[in-house]
N, C-alpha and C positions, 0 to 999 in steps of 0.2 A: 504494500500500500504506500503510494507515494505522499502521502498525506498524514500518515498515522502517526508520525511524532509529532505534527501539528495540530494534534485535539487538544479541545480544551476545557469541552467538559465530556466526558467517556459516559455512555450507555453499554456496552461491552468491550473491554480494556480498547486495543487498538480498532479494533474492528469497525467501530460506528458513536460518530460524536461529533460535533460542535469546531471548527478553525475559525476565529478571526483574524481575520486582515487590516492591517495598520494602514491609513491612510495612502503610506508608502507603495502597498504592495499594491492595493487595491487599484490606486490613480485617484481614489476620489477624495471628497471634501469629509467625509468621515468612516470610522472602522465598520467591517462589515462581518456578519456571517453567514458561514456555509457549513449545510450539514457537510459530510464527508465520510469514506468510508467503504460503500456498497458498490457494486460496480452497477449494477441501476438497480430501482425502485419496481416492485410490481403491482401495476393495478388492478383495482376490483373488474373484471370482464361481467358482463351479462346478455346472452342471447336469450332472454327471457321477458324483451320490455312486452308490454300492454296496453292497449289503449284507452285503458280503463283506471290506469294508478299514474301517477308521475314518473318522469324522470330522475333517477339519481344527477345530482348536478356537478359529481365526482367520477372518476372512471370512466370504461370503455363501453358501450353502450353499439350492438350489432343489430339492427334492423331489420326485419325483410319485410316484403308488403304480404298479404292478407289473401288465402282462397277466395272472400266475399269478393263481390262484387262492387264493393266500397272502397275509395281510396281509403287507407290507414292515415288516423292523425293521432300522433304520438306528443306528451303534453313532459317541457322540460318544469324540473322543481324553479324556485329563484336560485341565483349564480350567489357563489360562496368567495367575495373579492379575492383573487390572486390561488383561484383551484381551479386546474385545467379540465375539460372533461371533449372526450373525444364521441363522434358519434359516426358510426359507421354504416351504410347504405346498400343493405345484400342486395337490393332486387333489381334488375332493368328492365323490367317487363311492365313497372308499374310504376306510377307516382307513390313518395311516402313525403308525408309533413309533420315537420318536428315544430311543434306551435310552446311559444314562451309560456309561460304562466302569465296569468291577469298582472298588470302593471308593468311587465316586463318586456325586457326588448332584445335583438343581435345589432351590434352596429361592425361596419367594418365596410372597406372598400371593396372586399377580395369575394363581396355577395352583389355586390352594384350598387348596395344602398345603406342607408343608417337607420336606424329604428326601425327595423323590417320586425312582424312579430312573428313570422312563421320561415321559416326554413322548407324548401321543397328539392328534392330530388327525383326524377327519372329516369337517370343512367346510371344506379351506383357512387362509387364512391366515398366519402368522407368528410366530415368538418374536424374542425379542433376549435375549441371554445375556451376562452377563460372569462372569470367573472372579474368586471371590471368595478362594479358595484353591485351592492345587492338587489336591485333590477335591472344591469343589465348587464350582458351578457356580449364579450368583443371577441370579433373573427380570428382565430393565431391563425388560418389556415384549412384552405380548400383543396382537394386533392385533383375535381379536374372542374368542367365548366358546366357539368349537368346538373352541377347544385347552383342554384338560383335564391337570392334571396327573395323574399315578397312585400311588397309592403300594404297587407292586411293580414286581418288577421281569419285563419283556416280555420274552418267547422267542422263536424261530423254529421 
């Protein structure tokens, strides 16, 4: 671990803990910290969403559309400021809409719009989301061009 004499406060001796950085190291105008330690992090995964409960607003989250005859609208919790949550899109055979919670929003350029409240996909693909505030919710990242944002809001 190229990090592990630099913990500074231990959760298991070397293996996972706490480095600050002095101003110096960092570049910036004040000392920071970084977990350290784990070579990555694993997230909570779920092929089990529903359109009937919310979205976890943490973790991986895999999609597919619906036997019915209905497009699927799948409903995100509110955003937890500075917690990524990634949403993944099985189906191209059909539309799926990832709709905010009431008061909530996506903003970001990488959808074509700011305050969009629904997310729609029908070629697959992927978002990354992080919560920017606690209603709303900003773009990290689209994987191609068949995720579209909207700017209203999806029903069932």
């Amino acid at each position: 671990m190229p990090y592990g004499s630099q913990i500074l406060t231990s959760i298991y001796g070397r293996r996972l803990g706490l480095q600050q950085l002095s101003t110096g190291q960092s570049g910036g105008s004040k000392a920071l910290e970084f977990l350290v330690g784990p070579d990555d992090f694993r997230l909570g995964v779920t092929t089990n969403e529903s359109t009937g409960t919310l979205m976890s607003p943490s973790g991986v989250s895999y999609l597919v559309g619906t036997s019915a005859a209905s497009t699927p609208v799948y409903q995100m919790s509110p955003p937890i400021p500075g917690v990524k949550k990634k949403v993944f899109f099985g189906s191209t055979d059909s539309a799926i809409y990832v709709k905010a919670a009431s008061g909530c929003s996506f903003a970001g350029t990488s959808l074509g719009s700011t305050g969009a409240t629904a997310i729609r996909s029908s070629g697959g693909g992927y978002v990354e989301l992080i919560g920017l505030t606690t209603a709303l919710y900003g773009v990290d990242g689209v994987s191609s061009t068949a995720v579209n944002g909207l700017g209203f809001q999806a029903t069932t």
